[in-house]
N, C-alpha and C positions, 0 to 999 in steps of 0.2 A: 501574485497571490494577494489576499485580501490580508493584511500584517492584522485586523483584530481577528479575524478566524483562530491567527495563533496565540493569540493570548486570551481567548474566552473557550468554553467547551464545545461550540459550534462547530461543526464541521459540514462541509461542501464534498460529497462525494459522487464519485462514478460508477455507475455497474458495468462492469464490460466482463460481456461473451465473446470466447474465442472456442472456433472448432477448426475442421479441417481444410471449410471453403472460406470461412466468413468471419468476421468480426462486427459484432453490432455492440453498440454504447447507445445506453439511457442514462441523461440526467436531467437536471432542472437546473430554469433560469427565470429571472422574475420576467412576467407578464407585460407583454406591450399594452400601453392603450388603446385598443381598436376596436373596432364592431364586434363582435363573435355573434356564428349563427347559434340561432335555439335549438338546442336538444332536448328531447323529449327526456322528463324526470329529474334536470340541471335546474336548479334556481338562483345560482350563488357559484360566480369561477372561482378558485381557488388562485391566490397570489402568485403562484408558480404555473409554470407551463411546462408538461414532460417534451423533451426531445429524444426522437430518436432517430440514431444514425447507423447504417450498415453501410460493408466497405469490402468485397470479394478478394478475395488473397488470393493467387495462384496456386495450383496446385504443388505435394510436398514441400513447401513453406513449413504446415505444422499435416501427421499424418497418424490415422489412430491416437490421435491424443497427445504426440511428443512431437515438440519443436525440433525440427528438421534443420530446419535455415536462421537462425540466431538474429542476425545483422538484418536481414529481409524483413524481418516480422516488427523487429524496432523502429525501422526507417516508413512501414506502413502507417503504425499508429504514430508517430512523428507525424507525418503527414497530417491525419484525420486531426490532432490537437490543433495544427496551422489552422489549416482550411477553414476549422469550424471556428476557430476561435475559443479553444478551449482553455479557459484559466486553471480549474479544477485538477489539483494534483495526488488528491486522496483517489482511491479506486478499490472497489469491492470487486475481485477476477474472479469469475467462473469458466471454468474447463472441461474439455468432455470429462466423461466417467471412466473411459475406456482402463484406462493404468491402476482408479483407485479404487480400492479393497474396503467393502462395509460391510460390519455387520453390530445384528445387534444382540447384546450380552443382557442378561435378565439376573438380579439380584437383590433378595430381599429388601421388603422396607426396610425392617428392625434397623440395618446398619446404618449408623451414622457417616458427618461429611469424614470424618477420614477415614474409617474402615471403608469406605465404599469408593474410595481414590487408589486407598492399596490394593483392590481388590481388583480394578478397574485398569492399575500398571500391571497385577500378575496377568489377567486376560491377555494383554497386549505383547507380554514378553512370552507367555507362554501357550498363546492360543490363535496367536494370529503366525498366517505361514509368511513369514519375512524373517530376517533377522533385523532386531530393534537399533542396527548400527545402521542401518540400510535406507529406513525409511523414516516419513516428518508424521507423526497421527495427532489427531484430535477425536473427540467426543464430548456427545453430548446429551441430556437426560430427555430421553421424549416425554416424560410424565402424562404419558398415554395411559394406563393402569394404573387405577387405585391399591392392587394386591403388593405391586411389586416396582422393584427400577430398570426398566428398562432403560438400557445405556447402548448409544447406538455410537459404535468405534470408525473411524476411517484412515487410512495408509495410503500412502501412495510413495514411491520413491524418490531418492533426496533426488537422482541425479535428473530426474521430469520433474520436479517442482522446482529447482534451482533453475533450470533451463528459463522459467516462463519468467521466475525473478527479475533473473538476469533480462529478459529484455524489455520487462515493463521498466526497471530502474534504466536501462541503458536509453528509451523515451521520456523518463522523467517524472515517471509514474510512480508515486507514492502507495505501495499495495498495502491495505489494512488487511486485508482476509482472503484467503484461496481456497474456492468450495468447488465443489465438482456442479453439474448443468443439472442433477434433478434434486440438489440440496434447493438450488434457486427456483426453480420450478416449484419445489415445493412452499415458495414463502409467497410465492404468486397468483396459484391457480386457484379457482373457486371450489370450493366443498362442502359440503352438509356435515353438521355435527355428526360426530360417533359417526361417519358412514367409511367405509372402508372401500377404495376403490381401484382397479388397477389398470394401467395405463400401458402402450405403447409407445416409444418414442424411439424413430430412424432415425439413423444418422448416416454418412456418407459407407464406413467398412464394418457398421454394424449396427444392431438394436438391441434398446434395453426398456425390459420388462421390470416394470416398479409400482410399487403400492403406496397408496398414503392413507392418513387416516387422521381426521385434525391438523390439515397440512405438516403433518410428519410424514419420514421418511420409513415404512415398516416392514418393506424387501425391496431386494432391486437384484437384476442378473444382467450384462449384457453379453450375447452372443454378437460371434463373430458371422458376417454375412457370406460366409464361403461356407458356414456348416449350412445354410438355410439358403437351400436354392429356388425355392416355392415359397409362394405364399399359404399353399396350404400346410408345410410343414411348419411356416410361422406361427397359423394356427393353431396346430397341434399344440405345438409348445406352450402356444399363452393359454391354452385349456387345462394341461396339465398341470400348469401353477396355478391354476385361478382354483382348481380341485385340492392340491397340495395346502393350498393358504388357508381356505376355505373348511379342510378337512381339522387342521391345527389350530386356528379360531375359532370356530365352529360358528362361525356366521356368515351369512349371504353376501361375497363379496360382486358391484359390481365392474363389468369391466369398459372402458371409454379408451378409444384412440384421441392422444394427447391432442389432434389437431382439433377437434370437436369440443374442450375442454373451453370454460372461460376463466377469465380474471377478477378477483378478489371485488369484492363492492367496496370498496375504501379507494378506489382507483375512478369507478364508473364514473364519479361526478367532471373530470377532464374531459372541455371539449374533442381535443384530441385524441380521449381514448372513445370516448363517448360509451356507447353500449356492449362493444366488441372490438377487439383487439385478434392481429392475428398469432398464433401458438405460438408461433417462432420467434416472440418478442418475450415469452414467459421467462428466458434465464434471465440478461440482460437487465428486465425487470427484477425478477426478485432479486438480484445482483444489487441492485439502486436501492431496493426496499431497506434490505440490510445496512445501506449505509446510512439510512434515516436512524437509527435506531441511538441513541444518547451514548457520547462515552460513557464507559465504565461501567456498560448494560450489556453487551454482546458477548456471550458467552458461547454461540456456536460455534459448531468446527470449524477451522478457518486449519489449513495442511503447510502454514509457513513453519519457521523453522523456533518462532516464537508464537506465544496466543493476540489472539487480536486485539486485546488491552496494553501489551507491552511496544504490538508493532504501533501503535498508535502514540502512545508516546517517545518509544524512539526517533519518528519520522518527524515530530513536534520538534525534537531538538536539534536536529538533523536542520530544519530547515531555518529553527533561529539562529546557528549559528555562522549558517548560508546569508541572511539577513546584515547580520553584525557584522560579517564579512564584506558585506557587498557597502553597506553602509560607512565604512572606514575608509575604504578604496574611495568612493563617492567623495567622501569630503577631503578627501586627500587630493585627487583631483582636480578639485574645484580653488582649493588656494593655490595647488601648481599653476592651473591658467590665469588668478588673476596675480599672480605672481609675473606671471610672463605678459601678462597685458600692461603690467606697469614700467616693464623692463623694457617694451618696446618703444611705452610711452615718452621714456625718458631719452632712448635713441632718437627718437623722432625730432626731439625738441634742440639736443647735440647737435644733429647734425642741420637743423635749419639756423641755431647758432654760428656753427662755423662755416656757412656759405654766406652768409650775412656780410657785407662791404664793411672794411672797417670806416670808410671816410663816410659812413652814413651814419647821425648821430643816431645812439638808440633813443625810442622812445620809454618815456616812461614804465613799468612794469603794469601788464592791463589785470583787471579784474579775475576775466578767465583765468589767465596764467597763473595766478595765485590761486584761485579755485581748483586747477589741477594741481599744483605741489600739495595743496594739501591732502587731496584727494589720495596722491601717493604715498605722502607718508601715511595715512590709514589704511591703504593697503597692504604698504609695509610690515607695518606695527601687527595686523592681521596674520601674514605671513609667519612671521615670527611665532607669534601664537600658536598657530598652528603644527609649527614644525618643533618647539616645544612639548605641546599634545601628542604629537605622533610618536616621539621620540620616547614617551613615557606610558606610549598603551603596549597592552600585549599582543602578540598575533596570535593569537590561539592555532591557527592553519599551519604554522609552521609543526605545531605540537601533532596536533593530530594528523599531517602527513608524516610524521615519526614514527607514531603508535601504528599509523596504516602499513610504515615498511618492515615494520619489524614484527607484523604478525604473518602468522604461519594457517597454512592451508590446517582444517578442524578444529579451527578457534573462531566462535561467532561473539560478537560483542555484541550485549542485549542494549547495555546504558553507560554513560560518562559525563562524572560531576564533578566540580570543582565548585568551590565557595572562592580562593582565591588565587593566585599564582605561587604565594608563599605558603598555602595550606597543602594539607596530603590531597592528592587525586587516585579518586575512585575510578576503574572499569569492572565493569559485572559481565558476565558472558557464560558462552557454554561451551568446553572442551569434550574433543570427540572420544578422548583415553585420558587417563593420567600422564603417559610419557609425553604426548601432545601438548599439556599442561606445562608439562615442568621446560620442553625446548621454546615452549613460547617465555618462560618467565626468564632462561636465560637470555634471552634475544632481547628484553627488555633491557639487562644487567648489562648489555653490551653496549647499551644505545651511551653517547657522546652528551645525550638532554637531561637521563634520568639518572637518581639517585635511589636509596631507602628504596628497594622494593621487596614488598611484603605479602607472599603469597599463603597464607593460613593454611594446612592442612586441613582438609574436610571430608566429609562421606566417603571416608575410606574404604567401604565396602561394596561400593560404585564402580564399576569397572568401563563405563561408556556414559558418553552425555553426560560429564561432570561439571556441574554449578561453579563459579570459581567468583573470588571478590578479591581484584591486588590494589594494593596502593602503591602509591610512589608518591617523589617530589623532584623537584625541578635542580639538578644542578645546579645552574646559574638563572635563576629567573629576568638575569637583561638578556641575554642570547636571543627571547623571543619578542623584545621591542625590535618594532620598527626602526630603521636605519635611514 
């Protein structure tokens, strides 16, 4: 990976679609210097060049929307990373729609940001048909209407969105955000101000009927393809919403099959896309669009287990501390071998000493020869240094495979800070219950490393998805130098 990505706000991301047959990934790479032919309307190529790549998955791998084959699907995109040469370890995933539940909730302007949050968790606990222990939601405000807030909710269950986690991370796949395939669609596709339009889009075990308006998302339905055995009952059905929408709006919605649909003008100027682009590249894209977008600006639904501002910098620290890991091993390494290049150099010299005849007189001590002892003792002296050094860093990997065994299944840890080995350490996270809470804080009290742990009482009137913030300190803080 690029080490300044991680240390400036930059980010290099991926769009990737995944559905039942296929997997396509869009993103950018800087530009070759080469000829490009002329398109008509292009005056100026744009530093980047978009790539895209599809990749056919076998059948039930992933089926209706749920990862089927685990192992299969990671070892796929494995692949496609190799092949292509993909550096890029941030990824914006979109997913069919099939599992997840939207809709959208309508509530006064008058309310302020936090009346309209609490407003926004009673919908969710109390209006959506899930239990709120069950599944991951996000929302987000389509400020489509001047009258009111429209606030468009989405659900989908832990144990389908943990699935797709688990095998982007088991690839190596950094995931900022999990949207379903017409959230992206809708960041992609071309539209007229204030026009309201509604769309078809098939999929392999079903289609779904969806509207936008200002590239928002403002219904969507998908039916399963065992109730629709015709296409004229397809029909029917998209008549019936288009009257239903239509009736409830009270404006002339109209209606486009997704495949006849283009892409956003902010796109056009790539050779590669040039004028037209085919439909089946719209998720994948707005996938990638998303991830242009500036940390600490992305505030759409993203169905992980945190929001896309927190996943974003957890995976930040995640992978510097992967860095400073790798970085220590590196230089540790490096005085082992010339440690052992000096130790052989000195065997080497022993033993052409002791094959040496004694009735040969020696000669004099030559130049070289003295140019290597010294050479040795500065690698020496080096040596030394270093095994000094190591002896007085910390291994942080030791700590955090501690805290990894001693957590418990409904404890997710969002962050983890430490200023220094001798000060308090922080983890922040989210427990699934209270009782959850309190078996992970003994599990801590258990550990051989920690000491002082301090779990604060809080929002006691919380009964699921509790916020939690423990401290601790380090028993013995040599146990985690290197040896």
């Amino acid at each position: 990976m690029n080490i300044l990505n991680l240390l400036t706000t930059e980010k290099n991301v991926t769009g990737i679609e995944i559905n039942d047959l296929v997997i396509r990934i869009t993103y950018s790479r800087p530009r070759k210097k080469e000829v490009f032919k002329t398109h008509e309307g292009i005056t100026k190529h744009p530093k980047n060049e978009i790539i895209f790549i599809e990749e056919q998955i076998p059948p039930n791998i992933v089926s209706n929307g749920i990862v089927v084959d685990k192992d299969t699907l990671s070892k796929i995109i494995k692949k496609i990373w190799i092949r292509e040469k993909l550096r890029k370890s941030f990824a914006i995933v979109s997913i069919p729609e099939d599992k997840i539940y939207s809709h959208i909730f309508t509530f006064p302007k008058s309310v302020n940001e936090k009346q309209l949050e609490e407003a926004i968790n009673i919908a969710i606990d109390f209006q959506l048909p899930f239990k709120r222990s069950e599944i991951y939601t996000g929302w987000e405000n389509n400020n489509s209407s001047h009258n009111s807030n429209e606030i468009i909710i989405s659900a989908i269950p832990k144990n389908v969105a943990d699935a797709y986690i688990e095998v982007l991370n088991s690839a190596n796949i950094s995931v900022l955000a999990l949207e379903s395939h017409i959230a992206s669609i809708a960041r992609s596709i071309k539209m007229n101000i204030d026009e309201t339009v509604l769309f078809t889009k098939k999929n392999q075990f079903s289609v779904t009927i969806f509207s936008l308006k200002n590239n928002s998302v403002q219904f969507s339905r998908t039916l399963p393809l065992i109730f629709i055995k015709e296409e004229k009952q397809l029909e029917d059905e998209i008549n019936k919403i288009k009257i239903s929408l239509e009736t409830e709006s009270k404006e002339n919605i109209k209606e486009m099959p997704l495949i006849e649909a283009n892409i956003i003008d902010d796109y056009l100027n790539y050779p590669e896309i040039a004028t037209h682009i085919e439909s089946k590249w719209f998720v994948s894209l707005g996938a990638f669009i998303r991830g242009q977008i500036r940390s600490g600006e992305d505030y759409q639904i993203s169905l992980l287990p945190v929001g896309t501002l927190k996943a974003y910098a957890f995976q930040k620290t995640k992978i510097f501390i992967s860095l400073v890991r790798n970085i220590i091993i590196d230089v540790s390494i490096f005085f082992l071998l010339a440690f052992l290049a000096a130790y052989l150099l000195i065997f080497s010299l022993s033993q052409i000493l002791n094959n040496t005849s004694t009735n040969i007189s020696i000669p004099p001590v030559s130049t070289d020869v003295l140019e290597k002892e010294s050479l040795i003792k500065k690698v020496n002296s080096l040596t030394q240094v270093a095994q000094s050094f190591l002896s007085n860093t910390t291994n942080w990997s030791i700590l955090i495979d501690e805290i990894k065994s001693r957590s418990i299944n409904g404890i997710i840890i969002s962050s983890f800070s430490a200023n220094s080995i001798n000060d308090p350490i922080s983890l922040v996270g989210i427990a699934s219950d209270r009782d959850t809470l309190n078996k992970f804080k003994k599990s801590l009290q258990d550990s051989n490393y920690l000491t002082s742990i301090d779990l604060p009482i809080t929002n006691l009137e919380q009964k699921g998805d509790i916020p939690f913030s423990i401290t601790f300190k380090i028993k013995d803080p040599s146990m985690l130098n290197y040896k």
